[in-house]
KOLNU-850778 format. One line per 5 residues: for each residue x, y, z of N, C-alpha, C. Coordinates in nm, 3 decimals. Layout:
<atoms>
X,Y,Z,X,Y,Z,X,Y,Z  ...
</atoms>
This chain:
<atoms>
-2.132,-0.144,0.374,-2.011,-0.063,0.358,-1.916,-0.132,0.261  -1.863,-0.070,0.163,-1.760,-0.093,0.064,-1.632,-0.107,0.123  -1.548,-0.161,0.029,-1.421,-0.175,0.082,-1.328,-0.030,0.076  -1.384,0.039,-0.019,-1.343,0.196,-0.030,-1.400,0.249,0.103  -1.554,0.241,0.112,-1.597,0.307,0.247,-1.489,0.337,0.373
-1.481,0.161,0.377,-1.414,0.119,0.519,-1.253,0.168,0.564  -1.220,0.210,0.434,-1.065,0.251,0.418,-1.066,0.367,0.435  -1.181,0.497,0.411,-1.193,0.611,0.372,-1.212,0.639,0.563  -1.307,0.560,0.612,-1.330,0.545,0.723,-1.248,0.541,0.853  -1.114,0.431,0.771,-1.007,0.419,0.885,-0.914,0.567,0.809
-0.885,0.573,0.764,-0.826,0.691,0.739,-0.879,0.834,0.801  -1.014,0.835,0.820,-1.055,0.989,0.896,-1.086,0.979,1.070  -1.020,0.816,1.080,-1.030,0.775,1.239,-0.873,0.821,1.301  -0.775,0.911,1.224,-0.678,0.962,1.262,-0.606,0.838,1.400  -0.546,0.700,1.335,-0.501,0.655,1.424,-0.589,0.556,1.518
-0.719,0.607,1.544,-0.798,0.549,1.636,-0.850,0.410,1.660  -0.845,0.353,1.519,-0.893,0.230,1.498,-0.818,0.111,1.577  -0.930,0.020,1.631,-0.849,-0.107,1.632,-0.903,-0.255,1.620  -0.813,-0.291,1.604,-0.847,-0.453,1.539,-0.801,-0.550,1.619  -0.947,-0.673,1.704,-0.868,-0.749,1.779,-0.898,-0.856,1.651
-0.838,-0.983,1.734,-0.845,-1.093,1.643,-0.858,-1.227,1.701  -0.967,-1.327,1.614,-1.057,-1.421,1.697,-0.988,-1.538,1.649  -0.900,-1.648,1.733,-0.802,-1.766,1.685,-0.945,-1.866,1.674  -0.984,-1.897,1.547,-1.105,-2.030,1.561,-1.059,-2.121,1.583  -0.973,-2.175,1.579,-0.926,-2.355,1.585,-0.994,-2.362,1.748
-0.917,-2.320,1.815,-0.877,-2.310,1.980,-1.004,-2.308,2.079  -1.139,-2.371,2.020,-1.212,-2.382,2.082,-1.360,-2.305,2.067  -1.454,-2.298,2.139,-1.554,-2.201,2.121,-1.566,-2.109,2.172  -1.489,-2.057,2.218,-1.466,-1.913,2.302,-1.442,-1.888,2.420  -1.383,-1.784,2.450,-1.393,-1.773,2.648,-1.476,-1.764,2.713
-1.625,-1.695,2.659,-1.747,-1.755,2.724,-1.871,-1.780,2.671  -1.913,-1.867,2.756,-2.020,-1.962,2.677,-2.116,-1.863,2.671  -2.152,-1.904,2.531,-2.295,-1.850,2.434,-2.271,-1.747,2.364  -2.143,-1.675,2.398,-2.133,-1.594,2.280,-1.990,-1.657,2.170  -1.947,-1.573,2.090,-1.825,-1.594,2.024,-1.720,-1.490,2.031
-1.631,-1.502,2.024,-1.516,-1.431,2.054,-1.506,-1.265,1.996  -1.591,-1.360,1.891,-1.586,-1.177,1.809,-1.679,-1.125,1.845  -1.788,-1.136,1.900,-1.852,-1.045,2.017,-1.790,-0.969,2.080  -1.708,-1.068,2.148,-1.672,-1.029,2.298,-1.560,-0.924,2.294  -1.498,-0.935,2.165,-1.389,-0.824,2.107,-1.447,-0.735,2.095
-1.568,-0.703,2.023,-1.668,-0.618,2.019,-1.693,-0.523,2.095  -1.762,-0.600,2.214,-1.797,-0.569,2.360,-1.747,-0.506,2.395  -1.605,-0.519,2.394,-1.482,-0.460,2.460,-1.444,-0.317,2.383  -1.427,-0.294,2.273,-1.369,-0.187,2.236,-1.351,-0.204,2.079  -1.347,-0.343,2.036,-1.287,-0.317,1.866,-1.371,-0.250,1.760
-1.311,-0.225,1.698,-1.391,-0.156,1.633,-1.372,-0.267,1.461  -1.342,-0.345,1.468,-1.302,-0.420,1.364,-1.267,-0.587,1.405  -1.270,-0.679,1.341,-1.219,-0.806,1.403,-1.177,-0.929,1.277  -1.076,-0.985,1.315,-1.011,-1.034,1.237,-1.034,-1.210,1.240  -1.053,-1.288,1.159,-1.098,-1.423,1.151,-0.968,-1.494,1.153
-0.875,-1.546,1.245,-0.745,-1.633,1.224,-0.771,-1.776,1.214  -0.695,-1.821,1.114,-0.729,-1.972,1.104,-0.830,-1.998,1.075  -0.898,-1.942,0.979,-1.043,-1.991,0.917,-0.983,-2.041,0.811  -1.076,-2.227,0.816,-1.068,-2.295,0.743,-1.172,-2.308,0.624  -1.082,-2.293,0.501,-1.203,-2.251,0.388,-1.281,-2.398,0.329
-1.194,-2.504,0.379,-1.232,-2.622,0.354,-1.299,-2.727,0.378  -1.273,-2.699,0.560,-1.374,-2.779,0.659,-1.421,-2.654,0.737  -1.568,-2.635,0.762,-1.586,-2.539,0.804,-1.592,-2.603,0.967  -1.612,-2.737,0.958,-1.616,-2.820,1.131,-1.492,-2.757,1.184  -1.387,-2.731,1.147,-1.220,-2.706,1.214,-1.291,-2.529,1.238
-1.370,-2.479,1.238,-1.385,-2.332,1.250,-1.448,-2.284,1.401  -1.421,-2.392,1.523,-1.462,-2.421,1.579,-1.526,-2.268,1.663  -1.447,-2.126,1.663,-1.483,-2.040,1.739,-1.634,-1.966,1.666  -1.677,-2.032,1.521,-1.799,-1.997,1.473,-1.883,-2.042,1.515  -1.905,-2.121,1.575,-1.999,-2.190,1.686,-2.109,-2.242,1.564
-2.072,-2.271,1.443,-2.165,-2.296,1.345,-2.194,-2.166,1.265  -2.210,-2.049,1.321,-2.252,-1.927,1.241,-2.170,-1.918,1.101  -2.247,-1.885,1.018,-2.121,-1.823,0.883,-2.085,-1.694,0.904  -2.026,-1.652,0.814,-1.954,-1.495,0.783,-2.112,-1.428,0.822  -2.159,-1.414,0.735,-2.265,-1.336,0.743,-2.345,-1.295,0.824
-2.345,-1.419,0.890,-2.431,-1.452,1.072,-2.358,-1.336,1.117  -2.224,-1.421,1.168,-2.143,-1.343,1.280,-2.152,-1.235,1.281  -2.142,-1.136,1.122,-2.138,-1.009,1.088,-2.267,-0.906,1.118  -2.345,-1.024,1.119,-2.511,-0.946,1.164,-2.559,-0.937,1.284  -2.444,-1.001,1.367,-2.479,-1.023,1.534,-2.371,-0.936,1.597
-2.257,-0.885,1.550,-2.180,-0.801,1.606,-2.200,-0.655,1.509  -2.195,-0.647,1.386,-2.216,-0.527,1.338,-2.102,-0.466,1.357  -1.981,-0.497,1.299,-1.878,-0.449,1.316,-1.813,-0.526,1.125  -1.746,-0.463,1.129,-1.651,-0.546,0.996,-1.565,-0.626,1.037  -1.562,-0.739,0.991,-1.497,-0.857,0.996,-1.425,-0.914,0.896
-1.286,-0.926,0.873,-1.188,-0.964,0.788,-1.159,-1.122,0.823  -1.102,-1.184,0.709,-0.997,-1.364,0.739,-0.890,-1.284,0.690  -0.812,-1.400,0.809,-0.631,-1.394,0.772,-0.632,-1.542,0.662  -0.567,-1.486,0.538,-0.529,-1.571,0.515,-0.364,-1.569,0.494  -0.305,-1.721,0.485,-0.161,-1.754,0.485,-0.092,-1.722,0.355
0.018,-1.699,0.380,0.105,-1.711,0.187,0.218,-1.819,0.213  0.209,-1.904,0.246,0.315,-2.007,0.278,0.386,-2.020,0.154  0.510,-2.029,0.145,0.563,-2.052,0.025,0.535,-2.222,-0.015  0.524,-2.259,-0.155,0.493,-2.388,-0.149,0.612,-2.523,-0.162  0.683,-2.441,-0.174,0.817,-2.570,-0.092,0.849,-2.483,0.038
0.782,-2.473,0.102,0.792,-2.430,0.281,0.815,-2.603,0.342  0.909,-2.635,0.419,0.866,-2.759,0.475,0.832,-2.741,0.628  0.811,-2.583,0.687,0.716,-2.582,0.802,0.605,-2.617,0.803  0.575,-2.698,0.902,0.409,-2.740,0.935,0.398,-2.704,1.040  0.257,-2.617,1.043,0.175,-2.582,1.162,0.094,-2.680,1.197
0.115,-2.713,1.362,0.077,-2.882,1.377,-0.015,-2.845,1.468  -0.080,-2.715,1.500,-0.204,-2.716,1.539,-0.315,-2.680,1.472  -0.284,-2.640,1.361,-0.420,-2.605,1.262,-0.377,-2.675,1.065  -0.489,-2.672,1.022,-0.423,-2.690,0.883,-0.419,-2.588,0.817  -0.269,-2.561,0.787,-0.276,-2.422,0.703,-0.301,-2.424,0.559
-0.326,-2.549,0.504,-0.351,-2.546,0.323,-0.501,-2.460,0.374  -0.611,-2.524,0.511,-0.702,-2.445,0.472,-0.760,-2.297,0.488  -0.628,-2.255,0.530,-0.637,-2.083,0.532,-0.523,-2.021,0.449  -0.520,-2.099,0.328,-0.362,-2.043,0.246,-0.466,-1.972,0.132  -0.379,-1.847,0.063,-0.429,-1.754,-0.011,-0.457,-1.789,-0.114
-0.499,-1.908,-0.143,-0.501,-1.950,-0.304,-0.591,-1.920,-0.362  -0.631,-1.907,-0.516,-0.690,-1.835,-0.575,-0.879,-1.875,-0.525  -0.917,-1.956,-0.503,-1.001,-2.080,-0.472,-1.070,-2.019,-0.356  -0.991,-1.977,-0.246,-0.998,-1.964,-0.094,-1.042,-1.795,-0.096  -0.954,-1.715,-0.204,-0.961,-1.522,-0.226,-1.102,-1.572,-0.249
-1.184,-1.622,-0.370,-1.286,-1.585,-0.454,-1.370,-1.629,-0.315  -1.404,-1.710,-0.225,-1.469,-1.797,-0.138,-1.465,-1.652,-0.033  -1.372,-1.596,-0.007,-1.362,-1.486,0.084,-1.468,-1.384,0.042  -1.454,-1.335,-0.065,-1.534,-1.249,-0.127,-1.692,-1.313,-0.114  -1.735,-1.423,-0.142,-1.833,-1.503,-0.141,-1.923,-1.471,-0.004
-1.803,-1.519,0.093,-1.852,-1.535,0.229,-1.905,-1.394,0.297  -1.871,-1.282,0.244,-1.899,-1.145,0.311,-1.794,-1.119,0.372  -1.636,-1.167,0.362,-1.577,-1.086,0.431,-1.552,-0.938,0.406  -1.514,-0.826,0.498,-1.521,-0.679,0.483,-1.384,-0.640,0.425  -1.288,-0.742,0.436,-1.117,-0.750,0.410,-1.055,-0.848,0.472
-0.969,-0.878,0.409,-0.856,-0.986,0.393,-0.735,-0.959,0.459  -0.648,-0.968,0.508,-0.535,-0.932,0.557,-0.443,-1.081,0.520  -0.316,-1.029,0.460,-0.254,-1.131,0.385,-0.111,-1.108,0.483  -0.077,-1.263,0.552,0.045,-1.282,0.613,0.067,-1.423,0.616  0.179,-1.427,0.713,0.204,-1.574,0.772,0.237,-1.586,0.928
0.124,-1.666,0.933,0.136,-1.729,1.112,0.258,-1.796,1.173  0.284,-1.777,1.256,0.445,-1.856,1.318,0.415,-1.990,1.264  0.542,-2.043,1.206,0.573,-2.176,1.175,0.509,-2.182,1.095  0.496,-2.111,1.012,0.456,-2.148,0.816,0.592,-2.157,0.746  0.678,-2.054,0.789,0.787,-2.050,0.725,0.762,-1.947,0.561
0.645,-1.883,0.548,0.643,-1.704,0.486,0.718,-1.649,0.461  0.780,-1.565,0.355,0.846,-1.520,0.321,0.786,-1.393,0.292  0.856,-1.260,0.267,0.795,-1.187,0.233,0.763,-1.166,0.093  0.848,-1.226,0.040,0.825,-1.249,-0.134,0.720,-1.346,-0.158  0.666,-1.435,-0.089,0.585,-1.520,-0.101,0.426,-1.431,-0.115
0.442,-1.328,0.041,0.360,-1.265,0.064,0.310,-1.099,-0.057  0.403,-1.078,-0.107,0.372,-1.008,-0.254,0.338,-1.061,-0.349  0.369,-1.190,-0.375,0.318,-1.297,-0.461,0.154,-1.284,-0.457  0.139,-1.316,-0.353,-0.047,-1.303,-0.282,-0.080,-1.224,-0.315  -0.038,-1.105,-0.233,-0.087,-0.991,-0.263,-0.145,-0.937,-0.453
-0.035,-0.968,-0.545,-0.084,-0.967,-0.651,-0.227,-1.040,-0.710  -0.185,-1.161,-0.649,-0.306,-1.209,-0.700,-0.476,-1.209,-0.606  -0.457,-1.171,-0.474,-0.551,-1.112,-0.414,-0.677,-1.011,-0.500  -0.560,-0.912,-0.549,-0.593,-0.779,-0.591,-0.667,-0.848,-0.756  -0.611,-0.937,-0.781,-0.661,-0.964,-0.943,-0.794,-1.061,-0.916
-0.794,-1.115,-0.811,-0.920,-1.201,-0.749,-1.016,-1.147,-0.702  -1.013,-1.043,-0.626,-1.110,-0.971,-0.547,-1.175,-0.856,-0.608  -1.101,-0.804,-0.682,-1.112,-0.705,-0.726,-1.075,-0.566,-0.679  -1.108,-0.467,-0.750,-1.052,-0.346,-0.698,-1.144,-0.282,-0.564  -1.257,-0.364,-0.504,-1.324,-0.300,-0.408,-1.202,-0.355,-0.270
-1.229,-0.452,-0.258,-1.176,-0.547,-0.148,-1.016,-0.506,-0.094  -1.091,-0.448,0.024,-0.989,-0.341,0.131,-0.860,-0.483,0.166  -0.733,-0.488,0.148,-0.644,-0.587,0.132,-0.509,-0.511,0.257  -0.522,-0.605,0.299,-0.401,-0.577,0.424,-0.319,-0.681,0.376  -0.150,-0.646,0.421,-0.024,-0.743,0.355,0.042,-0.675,0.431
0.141,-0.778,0.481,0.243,-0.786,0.543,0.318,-0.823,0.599  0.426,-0.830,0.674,0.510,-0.944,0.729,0.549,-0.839,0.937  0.478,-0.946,0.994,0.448,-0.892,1.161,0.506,-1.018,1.260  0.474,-1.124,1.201,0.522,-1.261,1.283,0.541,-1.394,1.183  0.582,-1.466,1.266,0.657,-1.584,1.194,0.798,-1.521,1.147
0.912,-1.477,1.218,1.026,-1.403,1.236,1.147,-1.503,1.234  1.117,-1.646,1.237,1.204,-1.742,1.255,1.298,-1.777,1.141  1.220,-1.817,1.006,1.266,-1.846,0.891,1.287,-1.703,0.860  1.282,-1.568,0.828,1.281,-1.480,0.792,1.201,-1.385,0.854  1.296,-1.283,0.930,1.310,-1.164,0.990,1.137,-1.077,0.942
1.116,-1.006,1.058,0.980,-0.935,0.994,1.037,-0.790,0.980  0.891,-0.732,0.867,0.990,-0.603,0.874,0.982,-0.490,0.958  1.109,-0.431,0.958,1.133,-0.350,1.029,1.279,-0.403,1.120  1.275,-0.514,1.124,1.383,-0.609,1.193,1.503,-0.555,1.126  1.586,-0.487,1.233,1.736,-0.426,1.162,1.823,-0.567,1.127
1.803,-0.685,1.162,1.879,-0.761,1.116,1.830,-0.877,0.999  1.693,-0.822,0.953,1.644,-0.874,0.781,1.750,-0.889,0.743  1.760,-0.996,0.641,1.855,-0.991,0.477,1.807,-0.900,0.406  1.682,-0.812,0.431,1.582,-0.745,0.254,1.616,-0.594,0.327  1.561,-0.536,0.199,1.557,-0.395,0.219,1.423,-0.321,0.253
1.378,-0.325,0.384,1.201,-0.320,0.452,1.181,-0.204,0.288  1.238,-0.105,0.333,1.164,-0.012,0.218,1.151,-0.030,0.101  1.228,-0.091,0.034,1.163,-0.193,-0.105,1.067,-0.290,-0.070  1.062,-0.327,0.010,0.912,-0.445,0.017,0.843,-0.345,0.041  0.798,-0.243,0.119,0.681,-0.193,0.160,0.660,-0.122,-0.009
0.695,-0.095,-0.082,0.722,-0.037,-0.223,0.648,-0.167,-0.330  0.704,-0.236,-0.305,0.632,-0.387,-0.400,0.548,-0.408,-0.317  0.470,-0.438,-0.146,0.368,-0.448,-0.145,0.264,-0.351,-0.200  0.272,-0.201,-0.156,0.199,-0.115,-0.259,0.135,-0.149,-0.375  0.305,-0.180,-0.468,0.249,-0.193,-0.613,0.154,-0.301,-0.637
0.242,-0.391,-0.575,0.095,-0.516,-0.561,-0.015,-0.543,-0.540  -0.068,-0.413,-0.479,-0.235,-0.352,-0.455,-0.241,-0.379,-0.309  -0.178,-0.390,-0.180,-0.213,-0.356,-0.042,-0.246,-0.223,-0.084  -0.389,-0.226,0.059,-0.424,-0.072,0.068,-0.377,-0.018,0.228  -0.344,-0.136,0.328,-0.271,-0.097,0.430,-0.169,-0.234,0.409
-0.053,-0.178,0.469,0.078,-0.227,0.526,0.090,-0.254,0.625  0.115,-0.399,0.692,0.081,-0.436,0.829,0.246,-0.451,0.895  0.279,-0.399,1.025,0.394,-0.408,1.062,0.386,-0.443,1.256  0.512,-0.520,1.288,0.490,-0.524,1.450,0.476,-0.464,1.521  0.436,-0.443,1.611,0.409,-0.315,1.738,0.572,-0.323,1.788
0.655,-0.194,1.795,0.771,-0.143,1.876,0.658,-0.171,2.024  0.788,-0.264,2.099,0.786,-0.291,2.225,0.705,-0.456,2.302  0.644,-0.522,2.133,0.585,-0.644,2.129,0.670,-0.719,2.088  0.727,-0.703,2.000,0.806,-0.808,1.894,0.950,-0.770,1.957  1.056,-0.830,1.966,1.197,-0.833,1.944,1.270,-0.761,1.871
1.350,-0.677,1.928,1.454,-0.592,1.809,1.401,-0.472,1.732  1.255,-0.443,1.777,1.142,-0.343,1.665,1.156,-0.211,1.766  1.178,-0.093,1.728,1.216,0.060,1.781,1.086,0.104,1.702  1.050,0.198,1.806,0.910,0.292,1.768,1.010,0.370,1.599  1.109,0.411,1.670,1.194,0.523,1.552,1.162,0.403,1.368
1.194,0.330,1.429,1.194,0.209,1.276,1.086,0.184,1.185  0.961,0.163,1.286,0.853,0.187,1.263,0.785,0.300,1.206  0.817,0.379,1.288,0.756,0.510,1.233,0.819,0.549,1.142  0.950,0.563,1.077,0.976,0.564,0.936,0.930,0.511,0.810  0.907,0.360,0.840,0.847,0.266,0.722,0.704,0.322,0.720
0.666,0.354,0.811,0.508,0.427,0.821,0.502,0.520,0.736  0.578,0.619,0.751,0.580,0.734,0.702,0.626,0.717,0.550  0.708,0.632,0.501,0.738,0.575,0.345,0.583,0.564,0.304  0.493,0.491,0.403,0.356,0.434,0.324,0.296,0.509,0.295  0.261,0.645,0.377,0.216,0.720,0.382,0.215,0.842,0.288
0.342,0.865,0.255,0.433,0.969,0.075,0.466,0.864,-0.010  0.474,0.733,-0.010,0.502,0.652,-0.121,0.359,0.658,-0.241  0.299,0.664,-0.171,0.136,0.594,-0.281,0.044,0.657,-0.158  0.003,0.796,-0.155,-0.064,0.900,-0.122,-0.227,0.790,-0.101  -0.285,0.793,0.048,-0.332,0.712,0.025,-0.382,0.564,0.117
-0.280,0.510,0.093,-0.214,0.410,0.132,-0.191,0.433,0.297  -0.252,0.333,0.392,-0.256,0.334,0.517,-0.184,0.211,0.582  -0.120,0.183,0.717,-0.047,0.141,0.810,-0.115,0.085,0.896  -0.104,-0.056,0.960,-0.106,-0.137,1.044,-0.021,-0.148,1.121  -0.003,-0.139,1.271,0.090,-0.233,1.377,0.020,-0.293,1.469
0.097,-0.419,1.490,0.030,-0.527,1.560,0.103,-0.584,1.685  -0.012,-0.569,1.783,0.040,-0.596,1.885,-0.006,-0.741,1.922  0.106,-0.831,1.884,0.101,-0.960,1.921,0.235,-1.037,1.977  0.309,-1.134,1.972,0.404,-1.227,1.969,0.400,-1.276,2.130  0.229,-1.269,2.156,0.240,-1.374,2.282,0.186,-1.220,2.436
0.262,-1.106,2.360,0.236,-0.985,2.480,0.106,-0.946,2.469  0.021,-0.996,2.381,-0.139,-0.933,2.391,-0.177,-1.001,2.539  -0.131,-1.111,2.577,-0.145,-1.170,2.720,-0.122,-1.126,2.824  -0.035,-1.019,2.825,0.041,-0.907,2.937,-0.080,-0.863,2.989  -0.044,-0.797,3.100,-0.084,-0.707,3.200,-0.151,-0.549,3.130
-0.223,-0.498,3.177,-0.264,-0.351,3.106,-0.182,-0.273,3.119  -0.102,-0.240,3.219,0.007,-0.173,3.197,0.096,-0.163,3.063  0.159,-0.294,3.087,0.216,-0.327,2.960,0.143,-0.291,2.848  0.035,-0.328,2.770,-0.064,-0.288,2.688,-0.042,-0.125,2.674  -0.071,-0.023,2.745,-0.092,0.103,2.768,0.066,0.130,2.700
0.186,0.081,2.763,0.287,0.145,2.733,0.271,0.130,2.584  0.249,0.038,2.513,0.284,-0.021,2.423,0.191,0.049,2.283  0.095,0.073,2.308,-0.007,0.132,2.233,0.008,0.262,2.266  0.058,0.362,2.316,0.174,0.474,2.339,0.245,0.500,2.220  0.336,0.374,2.192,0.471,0.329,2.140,0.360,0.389,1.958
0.312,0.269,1.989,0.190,0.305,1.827,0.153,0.424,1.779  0.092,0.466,1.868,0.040,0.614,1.836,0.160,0.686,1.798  0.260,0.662,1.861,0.375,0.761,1.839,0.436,0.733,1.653  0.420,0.590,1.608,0.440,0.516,1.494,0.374,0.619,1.324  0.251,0.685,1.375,0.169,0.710,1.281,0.088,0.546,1.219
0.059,0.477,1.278,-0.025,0.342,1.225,-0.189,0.478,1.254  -0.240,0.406,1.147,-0.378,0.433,1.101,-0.462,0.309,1.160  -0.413,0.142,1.178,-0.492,0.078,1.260,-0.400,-0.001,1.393  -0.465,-0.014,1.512,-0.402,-0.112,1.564,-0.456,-0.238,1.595  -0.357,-0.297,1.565,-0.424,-0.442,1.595,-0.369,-0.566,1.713
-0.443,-0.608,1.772,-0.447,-0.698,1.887,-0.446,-0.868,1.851  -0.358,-0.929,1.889,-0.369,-1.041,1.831,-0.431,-1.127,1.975  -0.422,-1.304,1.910,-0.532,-1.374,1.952,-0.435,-1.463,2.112  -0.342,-1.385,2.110,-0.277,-1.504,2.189,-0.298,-1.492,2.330  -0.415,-1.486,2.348,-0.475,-1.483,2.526,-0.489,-1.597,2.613
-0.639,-1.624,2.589,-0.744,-1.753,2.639,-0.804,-1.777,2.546  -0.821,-1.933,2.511,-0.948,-1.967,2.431,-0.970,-1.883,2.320  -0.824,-1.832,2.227,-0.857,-1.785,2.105,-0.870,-1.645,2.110  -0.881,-1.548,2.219,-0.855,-1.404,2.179,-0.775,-1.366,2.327  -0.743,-1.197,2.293,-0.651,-1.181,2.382,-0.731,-1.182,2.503
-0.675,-1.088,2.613,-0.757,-1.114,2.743,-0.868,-0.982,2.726  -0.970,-0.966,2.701,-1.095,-0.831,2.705,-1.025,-0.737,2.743  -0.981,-0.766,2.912,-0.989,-0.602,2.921,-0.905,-0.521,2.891  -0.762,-0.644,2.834,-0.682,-0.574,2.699,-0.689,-0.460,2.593  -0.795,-0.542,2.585,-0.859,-0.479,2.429,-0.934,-0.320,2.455
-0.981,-0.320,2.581,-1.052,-0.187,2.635,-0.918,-0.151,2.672  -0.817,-0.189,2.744,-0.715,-0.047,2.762,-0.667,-0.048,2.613  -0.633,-0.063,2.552,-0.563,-0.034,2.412,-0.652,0.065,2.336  -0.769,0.059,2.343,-0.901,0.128,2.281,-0.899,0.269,2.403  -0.910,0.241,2.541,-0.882,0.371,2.604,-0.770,0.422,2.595
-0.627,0.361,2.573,-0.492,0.452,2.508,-0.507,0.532,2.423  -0.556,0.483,2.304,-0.563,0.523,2.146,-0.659,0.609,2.127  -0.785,0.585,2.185,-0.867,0.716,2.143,-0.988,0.752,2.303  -0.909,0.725,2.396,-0.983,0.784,2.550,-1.094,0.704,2.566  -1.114,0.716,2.705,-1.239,0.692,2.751,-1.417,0.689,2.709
-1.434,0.807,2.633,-1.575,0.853,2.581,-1.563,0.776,2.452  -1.482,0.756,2.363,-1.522,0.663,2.266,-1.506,0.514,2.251  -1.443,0.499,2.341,-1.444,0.360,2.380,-1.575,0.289,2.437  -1.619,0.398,2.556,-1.726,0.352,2.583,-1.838,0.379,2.477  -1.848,0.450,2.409,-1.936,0.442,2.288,-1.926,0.332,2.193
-1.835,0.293,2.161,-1.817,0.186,2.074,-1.875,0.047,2.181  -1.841,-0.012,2.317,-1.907,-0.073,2.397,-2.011,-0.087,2.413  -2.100,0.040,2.425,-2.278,0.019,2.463,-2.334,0.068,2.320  -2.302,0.125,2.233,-2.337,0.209,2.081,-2.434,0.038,2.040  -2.570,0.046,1.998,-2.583,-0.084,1.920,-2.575,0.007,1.779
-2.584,0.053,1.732,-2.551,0.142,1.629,-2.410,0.156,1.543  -2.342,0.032,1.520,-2.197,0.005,1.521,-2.185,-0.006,1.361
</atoms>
């Protein structure tokens, strides 16, 4: 599948899609013998995201259990993206549990992505990089001039809110709708934003506006919200309300972040968010389907 495919794909999934995401540093997984991105799999994703993959030492990649891109990709059969970082380079945040030079977007690390088989890239910054969103259009440009025009490119600003507000945050210094405008131009093909009711200060109403900019800005052009900042750990309840909140957003994907156990959220997370978003019968299809 192409990176056009996969986009053409989430786009006629009206909303349905979702994306968990596998933290490698944090060990070899929650259970032994498989890997995390299985087990996301297993559960409901329909997509899965590589956090903290180190392009440098592949030993620090600890939730690959040794497998490469390609492995992993042939044992789950699902598309699999890396996050990489845009740290600004006089940032003097350090992330003191992983090394972020070796998941930063540099030109070196894009071409190595492409190399490795990833399906897409998703371009941000992890808490305590200290990211900017100008940093993160910076990337984005040169992503798009690295990868080329196939390579499905996610950008955006969802967490790391400390040094600078994410968007949608009514109390940013920036103007969200001019960044979502320069990420565009910069070649994102989705716009990644926080889940209303995960993050702090974020209204479904806020969201679903900047959505809807992406959506008539550059005809096309598809939406991310992410449900992370620690609540992917919550209760299903919570989860259910919250992926509610999304659907109501117009996001084209949702995504689940890693902050559970042992590097992903908690499973049966990931199955209620997948039974919110698109019911019971396809969830369980995507679960037992080996046909993925």
């Amino acid at each position: 599948m192409t990176g056009r495919d996969l986009k053409q794909a989430i786009a006629k999934s009206e909303g349905r899609v979702i994306m968990a995401q596998h933290l490698l540093f944090d060990g070899k997984g929650l259970v032994r013998g498989i890997t995390n991105t299985e087990l996301m799999g297993a559960f409901g994703a329909d997509m899965v995201l590589l956090n903290t993959f180190n392009f440098d030492d592949a030993s620090k990649n600890l939730g690959l259990q040794g497998l490469s891109v390609k492995e992993l990709k042939s044992r789950v059969r699902l598309p699999v993206g890396i996050y990489l970082g845009c740290p600004s380079s006089d940032s003097h945040e350090d992330a003191k549990l992983y090394d972020k030079k070796g998941m930063m977007a540099s030109k070196q690390h894009l071409q190595m992505a492409v190399d490795l088989g990833a399906d897409f890239i998703v371009l941000g910054g992890n808490p305590g990089t200290g990211t900017s969103i100008q940093d993160i259009i910076k990337y984005t440009k040169i992503a798009r001039e690295v990868c080329g025009p196939d390579m499905l490119i996610f950008a955006g600003k969802w967490e790391d809110g400390v040094t600078e507000k994410v968007l949608g945050d009514p109390l940013a210094d920036y103007d969200a709708q001019t960044v979502v405008k320069q990420l565009i131009d910069a070649g994102a093909d989705i716009i990644d934003f926080p889940a209303p009711g995960s993050r702090s200060g974020i209204s479904t109403r806020m969201i679903q506006d900047l959505i809807y900019l992406v959506h008539t800005y550059k005809p096309g052009t598809l939406a991310m919200s992410f449900l992370n900042s620690s609540v992917e750990g919550a209760d299903q309840a919570t989860i259910r309300q919250i992926a509610l909140k999304i659907k109501e957003t117009g996001a084209d994907v949702c995504a689940i972040g890693d902050g559970g156990f042992s590097g992903c959220s908690t499973p049966e997370n990931v199955m209620q968010l997948s039974i919110s978003m698109k019911g019971k019968p396809y969830t369980y299809f995507r679960m037992a389907s080996t046909n993925k």
